[in-house]
Structure formats: C-alpha cells, structure tokens
C-alpha positions as CSV (number, residue, x, y, z in Angstrom):
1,X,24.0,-20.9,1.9
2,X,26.3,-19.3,-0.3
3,X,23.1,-17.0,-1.3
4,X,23.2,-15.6,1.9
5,X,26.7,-14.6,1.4
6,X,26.3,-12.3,-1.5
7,X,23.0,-10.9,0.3
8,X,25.1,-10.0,3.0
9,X,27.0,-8.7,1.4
10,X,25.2,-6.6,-1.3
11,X,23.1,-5.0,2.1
12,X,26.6,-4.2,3.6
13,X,28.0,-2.4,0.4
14,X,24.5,0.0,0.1
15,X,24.3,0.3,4.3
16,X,28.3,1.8,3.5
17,X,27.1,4.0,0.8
18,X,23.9,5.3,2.4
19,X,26.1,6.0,5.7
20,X,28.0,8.1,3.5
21,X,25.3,9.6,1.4
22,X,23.8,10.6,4.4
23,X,26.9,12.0,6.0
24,X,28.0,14.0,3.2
25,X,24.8,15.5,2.4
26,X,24.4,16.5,6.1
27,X,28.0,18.0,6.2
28,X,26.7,20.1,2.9
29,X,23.6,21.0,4.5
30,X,24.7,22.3,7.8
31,X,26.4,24.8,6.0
32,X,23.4,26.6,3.6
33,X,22.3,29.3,5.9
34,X,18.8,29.8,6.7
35,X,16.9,33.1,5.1
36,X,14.6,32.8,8.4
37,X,17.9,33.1,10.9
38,X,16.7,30.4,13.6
39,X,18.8,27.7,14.9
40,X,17.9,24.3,15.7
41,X,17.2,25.0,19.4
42,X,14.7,27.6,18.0
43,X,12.7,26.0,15.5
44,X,12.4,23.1,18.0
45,X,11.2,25.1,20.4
46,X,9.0,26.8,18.3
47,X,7.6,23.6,16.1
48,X,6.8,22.3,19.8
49,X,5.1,25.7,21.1
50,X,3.0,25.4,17.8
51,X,1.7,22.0,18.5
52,X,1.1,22.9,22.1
53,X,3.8,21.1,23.5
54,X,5.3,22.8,26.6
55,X,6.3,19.7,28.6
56,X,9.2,18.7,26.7
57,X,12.5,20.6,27.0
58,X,15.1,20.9,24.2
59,X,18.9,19.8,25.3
60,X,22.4,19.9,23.4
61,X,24.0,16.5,23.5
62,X,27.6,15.3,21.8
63,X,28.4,13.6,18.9
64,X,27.1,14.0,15.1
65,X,23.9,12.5,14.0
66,X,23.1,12.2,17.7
67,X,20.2,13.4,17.6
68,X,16.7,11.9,19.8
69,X,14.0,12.3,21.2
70,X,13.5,10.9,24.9
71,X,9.6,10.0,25.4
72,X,10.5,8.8,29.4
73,X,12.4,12.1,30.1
74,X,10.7,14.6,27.6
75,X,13.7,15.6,26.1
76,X,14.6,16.3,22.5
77,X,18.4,15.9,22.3
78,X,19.8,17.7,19.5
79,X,23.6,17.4,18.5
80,X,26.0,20.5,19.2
81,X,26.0,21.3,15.0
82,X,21.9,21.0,14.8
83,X,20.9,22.3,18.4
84,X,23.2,26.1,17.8
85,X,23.3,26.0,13.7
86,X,20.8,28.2,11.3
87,X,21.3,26.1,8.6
88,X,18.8,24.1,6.5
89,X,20.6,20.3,7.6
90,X,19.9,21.6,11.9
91,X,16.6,22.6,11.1
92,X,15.4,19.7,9.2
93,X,16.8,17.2,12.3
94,X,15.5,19.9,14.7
95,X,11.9,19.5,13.0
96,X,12.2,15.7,12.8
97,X,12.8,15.2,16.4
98,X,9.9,17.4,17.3
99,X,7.6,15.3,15.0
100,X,8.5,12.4,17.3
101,X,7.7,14.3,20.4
102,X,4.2,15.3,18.5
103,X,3.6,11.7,17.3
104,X,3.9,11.2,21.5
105,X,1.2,13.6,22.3
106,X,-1.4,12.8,19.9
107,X,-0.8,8.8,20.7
108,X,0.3,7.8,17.4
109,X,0.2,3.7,17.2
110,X,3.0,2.6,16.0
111,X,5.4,4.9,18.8
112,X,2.8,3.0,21.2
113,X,4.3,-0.5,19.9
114,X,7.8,0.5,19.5
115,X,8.0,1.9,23.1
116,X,6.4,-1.1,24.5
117,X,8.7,-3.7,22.7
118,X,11.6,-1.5,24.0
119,X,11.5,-3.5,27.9
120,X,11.1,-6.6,26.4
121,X,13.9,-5.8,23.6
122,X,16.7,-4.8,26.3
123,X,15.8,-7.6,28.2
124,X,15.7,-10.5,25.3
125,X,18.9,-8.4,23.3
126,X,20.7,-9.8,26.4
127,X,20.5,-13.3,26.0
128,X,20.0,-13.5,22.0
129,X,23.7,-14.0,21.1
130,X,24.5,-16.9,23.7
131,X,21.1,-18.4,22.8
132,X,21.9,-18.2,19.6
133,X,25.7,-19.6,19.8
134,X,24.3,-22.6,22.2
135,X,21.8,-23.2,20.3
136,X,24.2,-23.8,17.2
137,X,26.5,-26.3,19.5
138,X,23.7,-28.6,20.9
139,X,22.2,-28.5,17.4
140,X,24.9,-29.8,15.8
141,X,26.6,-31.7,18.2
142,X,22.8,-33.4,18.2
143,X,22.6,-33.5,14.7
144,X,19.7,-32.0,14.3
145,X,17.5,-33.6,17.0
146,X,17.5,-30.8,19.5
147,X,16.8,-27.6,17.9
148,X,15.1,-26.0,21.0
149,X,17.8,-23.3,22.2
150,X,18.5,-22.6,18.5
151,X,14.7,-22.0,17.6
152,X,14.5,-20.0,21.0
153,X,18.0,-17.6,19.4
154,X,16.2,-17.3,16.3
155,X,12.8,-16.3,17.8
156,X,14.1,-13.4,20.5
157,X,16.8,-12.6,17.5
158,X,13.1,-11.8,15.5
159,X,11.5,-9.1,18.3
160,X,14.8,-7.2,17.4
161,X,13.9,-7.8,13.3
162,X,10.2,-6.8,14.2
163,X,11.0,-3.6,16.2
164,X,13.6,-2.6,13.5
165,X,10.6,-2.6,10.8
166,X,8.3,-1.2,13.5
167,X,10.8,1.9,13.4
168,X,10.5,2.8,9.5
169,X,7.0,4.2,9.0
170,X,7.8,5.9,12.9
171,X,10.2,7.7,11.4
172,X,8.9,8.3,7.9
173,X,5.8,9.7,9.8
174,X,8.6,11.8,12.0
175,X,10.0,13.7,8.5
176,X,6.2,14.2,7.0
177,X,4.8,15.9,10.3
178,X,7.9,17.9,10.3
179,X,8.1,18.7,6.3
180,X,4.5,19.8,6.9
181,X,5.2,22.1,9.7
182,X,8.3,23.4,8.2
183,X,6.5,24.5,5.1
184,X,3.2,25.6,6.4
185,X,4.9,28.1,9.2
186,X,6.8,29.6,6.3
187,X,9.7,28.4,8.3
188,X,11.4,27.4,5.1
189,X,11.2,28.9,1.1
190,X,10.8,26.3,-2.0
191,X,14.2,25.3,-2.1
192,X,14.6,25.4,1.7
193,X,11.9,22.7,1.6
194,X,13.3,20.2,-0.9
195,X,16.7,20.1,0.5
196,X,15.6,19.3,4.1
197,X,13.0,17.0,2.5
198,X,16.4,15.2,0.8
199,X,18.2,15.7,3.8
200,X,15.6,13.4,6.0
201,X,15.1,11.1,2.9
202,X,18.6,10.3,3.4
203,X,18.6,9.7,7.0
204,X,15.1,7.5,6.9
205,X,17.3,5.4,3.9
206,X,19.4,4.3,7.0
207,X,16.8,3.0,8.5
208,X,15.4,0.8,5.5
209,X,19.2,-0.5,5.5
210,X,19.6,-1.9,9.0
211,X,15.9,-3.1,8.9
212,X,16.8,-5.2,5.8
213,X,20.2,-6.4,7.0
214,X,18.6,-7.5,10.2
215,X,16.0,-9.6,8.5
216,X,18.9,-11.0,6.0
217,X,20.7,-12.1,9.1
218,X,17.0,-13.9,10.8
219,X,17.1,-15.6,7.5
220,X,20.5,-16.9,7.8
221,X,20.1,-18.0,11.3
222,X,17.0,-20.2,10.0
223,X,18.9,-21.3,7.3
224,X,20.6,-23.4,9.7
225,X,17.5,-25.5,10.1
226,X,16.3,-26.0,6.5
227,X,20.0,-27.0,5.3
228,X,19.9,-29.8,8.3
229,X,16.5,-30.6,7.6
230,X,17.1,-31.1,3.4
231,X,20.3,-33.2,4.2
C-alpha cells in the first residue's frame, strides 16, 4: 500500500498549492478596480434581473471565499470583500454564484442530482467514519471473513466520492454561464474578462483537488480488501 502513500501525498502537496494559487490570485484581484464601477451586490443583482430572476435575494455573509448560493432559501450569499467591492476578483464570484441560481431556474440536471444526494449525504456522512473504523476491527479481528460493516464504510464513504465529482461540471457550468453573461452585458472589457475567467479557473481547480483526494482515499479504504484477499 505504500502506493497509496505517495498518492496521498502528491494530491495533498497540489490541494496546498492550488489553496494558495487560488488565495493569492483572489487577494490580487479584489484589488483591480472595475472600469464599470459596480460591486458585487450590483452585478448580482443585475446578472439575476437579466435572467429574470426576482425570487432570489442577495445577502452579505462573513468569512473569505464564503461565498454560496442557497437553492432552499433563495439566497446568494456573497462574502463581505465580493458582496461591497468593485473589483474584477467580487465580480467574477458575484457572477458565478448567480450562474448557480440560473442553473436552478432553468432545471439544469446535474444541480437536480446534487441537491437530491444532499438528504441522503448528511444523513450517510454521519455514520461513514464509525462504519468505516468498525468495519476495520471486525475485519481484522475476523481475518477477513466478515467484511460486511467494512464494505458497508466503503460504500456510504462512495455517495460522498460520487457527489464530490457530481459538483465539478456544476460548477464549471456555474463560471461559463457567468463568463458569458459578464462579457455579453459589456459588464467587463478584454482584459476584465480573462482575469475573472483565471480567477474562476482557479477556484473550480479546488474542486478537481478534493474530488481526486476523495476518490484516492475510496481507493485506500478498498485497498484493505484486495491486500487480505492476495495474502
């Protein structure tokens, strides 16, 4: 299993430096002021009024890269330096949000899935570590004859490996819709455009990484069953 190891550990090295990528070139993007002065608040509002959304209402919310949108409470949240800033990094989040909210009206599939797993996620999420962990100790204390609670770990551990793959073409869908919206409303000039395409680029790369570290880890956990089964 040493494989595995290096894996691990190769995913964990790029999910650091993508988290930082992504941090930095936010940081340097929230501060290029926008020629068009509008701040995130605005150009959601406005990318939502353009799409005939008028159900869903724009909030401020803490943190940094807080930012989401709500499909039970028809909410895009936008974090404190995207939801008041007129810079190119707020309105490219802004836009991105709002592209969920439009993938919601116009019933895009894959949200559909995603948002259905979500019940069944919180509720399996709860019992995948112990399953997993018990699993392990009747396994081996069994030697390998009862692998039922450990197949039962590894199978609720893969709706969480599912949903996180589920999420990447939501969100890569997310950045187009808002890209296309952003460039077609004049909302951003030529350069505008290719920094807050680079700036969601970045954030969709974080994504990829915790959708690939998850399925690293499902392999790892079944691992445990073909190293038993080859001794």
């Amino acid at each position: 299993m040493n494989y595995y190891y290096w894996i691990v550990s190769i995913i964990f090295f790029i999910s650091v430096l993508v988290s930082k990528i992504l941090r930095n070139k936010f940081r340097f993007y929230s501060e290029l002021q926008m020629n068009i002065h509008m701040s995130g608040k605005e150009v959601a509002e406005k990318m939502l009024s353009d799409n005939g959304i008028y159900d869903v209402n724009v909030l401020s919310v803490e943190g940094e890269l807080t930012d989401y949108y709500d499909p039970l409470n028809k909410t895009v949240n936008l974090s404190e330096i995207v939801f008041y800033r007129k810079t190119v990094g707020a309105i490219a989040v802004a836009a991105h949000e709002c592209g969920h909210a439009l993938q919601h009206k116009v019933g895009y599939k894959m949200l559909k899935l995603r948002n259905q797993m979500v019940p069944i996620l919180n509720f399996s999420s709860k019992l995948t570590n112990f399953t997993i962990m018990f699993g392990l100790a009747i396994f081996y204390s069994s030697e390998g004859e009862n692998s039922f609670f450990l197949k039962l770990g590894i199978g609720l551990f893969s709706l969480a490996v599912i949903f996180s793959f589920i999420t990447l073409p939501i969100e890569f869908d997310a950045s187009k819709r808002a890209l296309i919206w952003l460039k077609n409303k004049n909302i951003v000039n030529y350069q505008e455009y290719n920094q807050a395409k680079d700036s969601l680029k970045w954030a969709a790369m974080t994504y990829v990484v915790y959708a690939l570290g998850s399925l690293s880890q499902l392999i790892y956990f079944m691992s445990f069953l073909n190293h038993k089964r080859d001794e």
